[in-house]
C-alpha positions in Angstrom: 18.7 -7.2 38.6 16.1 -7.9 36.4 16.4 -8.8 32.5 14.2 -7.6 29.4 14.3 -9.2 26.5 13.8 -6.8 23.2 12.8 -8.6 19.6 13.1 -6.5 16.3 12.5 -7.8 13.2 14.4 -6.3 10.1 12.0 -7.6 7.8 10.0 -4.6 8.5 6.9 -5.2 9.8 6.1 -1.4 10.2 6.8 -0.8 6.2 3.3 -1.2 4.7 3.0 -3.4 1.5 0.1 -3.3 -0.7 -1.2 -6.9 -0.9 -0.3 -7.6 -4.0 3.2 -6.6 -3.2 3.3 -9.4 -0.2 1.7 -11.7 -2.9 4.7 -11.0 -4.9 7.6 -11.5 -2.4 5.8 -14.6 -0.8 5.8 -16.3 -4.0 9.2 -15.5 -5.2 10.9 -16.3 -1.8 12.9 -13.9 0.7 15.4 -13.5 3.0 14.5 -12.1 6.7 16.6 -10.9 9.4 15.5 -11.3 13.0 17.2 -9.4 16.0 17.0 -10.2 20.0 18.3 -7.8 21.8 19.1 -8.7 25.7 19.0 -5.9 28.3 19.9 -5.8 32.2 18.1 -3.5 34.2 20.8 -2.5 37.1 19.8 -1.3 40.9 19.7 1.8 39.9 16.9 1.6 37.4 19.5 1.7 34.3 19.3 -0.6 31.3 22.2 -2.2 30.0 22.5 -4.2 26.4 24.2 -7.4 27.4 23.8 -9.3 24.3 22.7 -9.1 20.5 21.5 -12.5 19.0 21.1 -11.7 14.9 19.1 -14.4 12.9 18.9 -14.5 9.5 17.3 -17.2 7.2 15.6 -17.5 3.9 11.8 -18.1 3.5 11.1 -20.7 0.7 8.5 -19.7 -2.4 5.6 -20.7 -1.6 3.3 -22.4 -4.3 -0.2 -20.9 -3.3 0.9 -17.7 -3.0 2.4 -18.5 -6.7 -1.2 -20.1 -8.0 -2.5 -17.0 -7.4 -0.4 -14.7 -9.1 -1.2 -16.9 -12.3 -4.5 -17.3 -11.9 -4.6 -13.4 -11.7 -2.9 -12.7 -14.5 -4.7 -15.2 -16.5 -8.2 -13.3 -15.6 -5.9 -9.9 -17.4 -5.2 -11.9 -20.5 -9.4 -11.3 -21.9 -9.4 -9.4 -24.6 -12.5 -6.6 -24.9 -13.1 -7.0 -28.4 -15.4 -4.5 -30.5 -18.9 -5.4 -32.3 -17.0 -5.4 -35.1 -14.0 -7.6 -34.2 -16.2 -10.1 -33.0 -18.7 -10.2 -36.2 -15.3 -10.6 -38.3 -14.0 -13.0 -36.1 -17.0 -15.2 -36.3 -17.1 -14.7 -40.4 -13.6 -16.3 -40.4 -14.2 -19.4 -38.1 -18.0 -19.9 -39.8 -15.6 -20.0 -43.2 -13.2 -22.4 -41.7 -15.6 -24.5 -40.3 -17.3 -24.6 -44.0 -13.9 -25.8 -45.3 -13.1 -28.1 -42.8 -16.8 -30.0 -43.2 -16.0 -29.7 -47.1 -12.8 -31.3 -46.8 -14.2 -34.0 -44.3 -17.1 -34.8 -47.1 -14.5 -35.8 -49.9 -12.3 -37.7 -47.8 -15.5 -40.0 -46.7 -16.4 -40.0 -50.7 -13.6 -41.8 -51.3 
């Protein structure tokens, strides 16, 4: 009588997940189910389940997985600003900057 010893895992390692995806569920934490299946092969050349042992536990966030997502989404927060946007943009803080030093020369004149 021999024994074989079967391990499945529920969490699906055959399902394909883009990267991001995994990024996604690493860093927000899951739960995974793990399943051992015992068999017993008879004289006869005949399996047999004997016993089921079902796991399940919870996988923490994890923090790097986390930095990344940020830093990510911070790289999709540029704005592409036009020729124009950006030659307004710079009137407008060249202005401010005039008003500030302005401001900055009266208060030292008194």
């Amino acid at each position: 009588m021999k024994k074989k010893i079967e391990k499945e895992s529920a969490a699906g390692i055959e399902n394909r997940y883009n990267i991001r995806d995994a990024l996604v569920k690493k860093a927000k934490g899951y739960k995974s189910k793990d399943e051992v299946r015992e068999y017993v092969i008879d004289e006869d050349g005949t399996e047999r389940l004997i016993k089921i042992k079902r796991t399940e536990y919870e996988i923490h966030p994890d923090m790097a997985a986390l930095r990344l997502l940020f830093e990510e989404e911070k790289g999709n927060d540029k704005q592409e600003l036009t020729d124009y946007e950006l030659s307004k943009t710079k009137e407008r803080l060249l202005k401010e900057l005039l008003i500030l030093s302005e401001e900055t020369a009266k208060v030292k004149n008194l």
